[in-house]
C-alpha positions as CSV (number, residue, x, y, z in Angstrom):
1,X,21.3,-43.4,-118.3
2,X,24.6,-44.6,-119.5
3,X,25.7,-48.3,-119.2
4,X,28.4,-47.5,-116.1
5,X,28.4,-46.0,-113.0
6,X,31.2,-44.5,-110.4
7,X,32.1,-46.5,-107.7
8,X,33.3,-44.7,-104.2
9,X,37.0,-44.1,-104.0
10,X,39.4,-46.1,-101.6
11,X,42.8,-46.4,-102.0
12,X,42.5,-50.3,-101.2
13,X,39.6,-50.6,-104.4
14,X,41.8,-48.6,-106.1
15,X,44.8,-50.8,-105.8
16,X,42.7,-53.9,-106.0
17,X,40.7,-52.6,-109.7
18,X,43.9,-51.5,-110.9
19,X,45.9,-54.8,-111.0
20,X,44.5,-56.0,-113.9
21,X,41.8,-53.3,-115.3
22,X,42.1,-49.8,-116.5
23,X,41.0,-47.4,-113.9
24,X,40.0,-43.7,-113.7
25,X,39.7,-41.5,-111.0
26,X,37.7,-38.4,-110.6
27,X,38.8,-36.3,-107.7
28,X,36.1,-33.6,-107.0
29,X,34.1,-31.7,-104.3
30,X,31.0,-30.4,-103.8
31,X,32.2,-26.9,-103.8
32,X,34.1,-27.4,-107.0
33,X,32.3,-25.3,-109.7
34,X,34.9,-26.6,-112.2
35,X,34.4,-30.1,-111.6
36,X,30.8,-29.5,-111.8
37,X,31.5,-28.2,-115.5
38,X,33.7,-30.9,-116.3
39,X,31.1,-33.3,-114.9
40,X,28.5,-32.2,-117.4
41,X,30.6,-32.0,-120.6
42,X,32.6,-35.0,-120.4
43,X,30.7,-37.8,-118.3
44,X,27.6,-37.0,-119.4
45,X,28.9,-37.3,-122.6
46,X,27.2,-40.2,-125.3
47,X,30.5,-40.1,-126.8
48,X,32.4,-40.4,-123.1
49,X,30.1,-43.1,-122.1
50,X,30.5,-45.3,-125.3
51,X,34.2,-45.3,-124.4
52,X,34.5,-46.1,-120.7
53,X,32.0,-49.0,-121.7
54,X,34.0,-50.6,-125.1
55,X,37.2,-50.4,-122.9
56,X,35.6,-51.3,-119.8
57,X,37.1,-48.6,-117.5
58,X,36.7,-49.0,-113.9
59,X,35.3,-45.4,-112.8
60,X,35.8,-44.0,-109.5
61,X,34.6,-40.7,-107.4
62,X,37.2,-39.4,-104.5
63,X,34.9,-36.9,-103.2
64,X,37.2,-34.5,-101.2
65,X,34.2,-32.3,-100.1
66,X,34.9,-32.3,-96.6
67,X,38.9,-31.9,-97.7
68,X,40.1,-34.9,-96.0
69,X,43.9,-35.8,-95.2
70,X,43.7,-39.3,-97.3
71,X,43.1,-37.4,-100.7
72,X,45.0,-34.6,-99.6
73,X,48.3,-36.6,-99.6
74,X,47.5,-38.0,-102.7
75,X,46.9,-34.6,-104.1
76,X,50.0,-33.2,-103.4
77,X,51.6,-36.8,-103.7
78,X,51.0,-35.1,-107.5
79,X,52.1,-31.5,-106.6
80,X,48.2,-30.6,-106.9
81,X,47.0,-28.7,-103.7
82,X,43.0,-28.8,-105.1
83,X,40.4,-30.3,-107.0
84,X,39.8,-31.4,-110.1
85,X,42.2,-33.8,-110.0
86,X,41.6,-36.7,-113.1
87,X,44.0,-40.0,-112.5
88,X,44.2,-43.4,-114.5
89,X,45.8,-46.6,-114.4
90,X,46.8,-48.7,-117.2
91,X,48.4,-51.9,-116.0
92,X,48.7,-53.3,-119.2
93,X,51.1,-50.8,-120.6
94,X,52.3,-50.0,-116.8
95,X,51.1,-46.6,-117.4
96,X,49.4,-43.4,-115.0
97,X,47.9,-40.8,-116.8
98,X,47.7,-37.5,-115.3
99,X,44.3,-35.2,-117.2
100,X,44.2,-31.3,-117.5
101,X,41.8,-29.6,-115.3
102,X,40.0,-28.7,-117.9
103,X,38.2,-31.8,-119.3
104,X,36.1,-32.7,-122.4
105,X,34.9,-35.8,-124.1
106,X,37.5,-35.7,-126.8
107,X,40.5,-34.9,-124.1
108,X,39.3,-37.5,-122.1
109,X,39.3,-40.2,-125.2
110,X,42.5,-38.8,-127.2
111,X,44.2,-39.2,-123.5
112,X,43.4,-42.9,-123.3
113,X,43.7,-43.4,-127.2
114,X,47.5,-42.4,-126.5
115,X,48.0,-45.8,-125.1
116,X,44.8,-48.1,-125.1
């Protein structure tokens, strides 16, 4: 297996991870058949993995299966009303990164090229 792991999503880890690390968030559900795509071509990915690890990017699962009102505001906090949702922090550069839907390896890492 690959040399991270997600970490449960709360908005006060969240907050606390992203004051001084880079930070990505993976909003998905259960239900979700294209974050279940996503899932398998990008983060269990050799190439995504490699990445996360050389910049050390905290990585964290909101798991809005049971659709609950926290991730919901946050959600359309971004005009999004469903999952997948893909956020990251870069507090260096005082950056959020919003992802596509749609997610590979080499959109995840161009994405975080852009401003690492």
């Amino acid at each position: 297996q690959f040399a991270w792991q997600w970490q449960p999503w709360s908005k006060e880890l969240q907050y606390r991870l992203s004051q001084d690390q880079v930070v990505f968030i993976d909003f998905t559900a259960d239900w979700c058949v294209t974050c279940k795509v996503n899932e398998v071509m990008t983060f269990n990915s050799q190439n995504t993995a490699d990445f996360i690890k050389k910049h050390n990017i905290q990585m964290l699962k909101a798991d809005w299966t049971d659709r609950s009102q926290e991730i919901a505001n946050i959600l359309k906090s971004y005009n999004r009303i469903s999952v997948p949702f893909y956020l990251a922090f870069i507090p260096q550069k005082n950056k959020t990164l919003v992802f596509p839907e749609v997610l590979t390896s080499e959109i995840f890492i161009d994405k975080f090229n852009d401003v690492l």
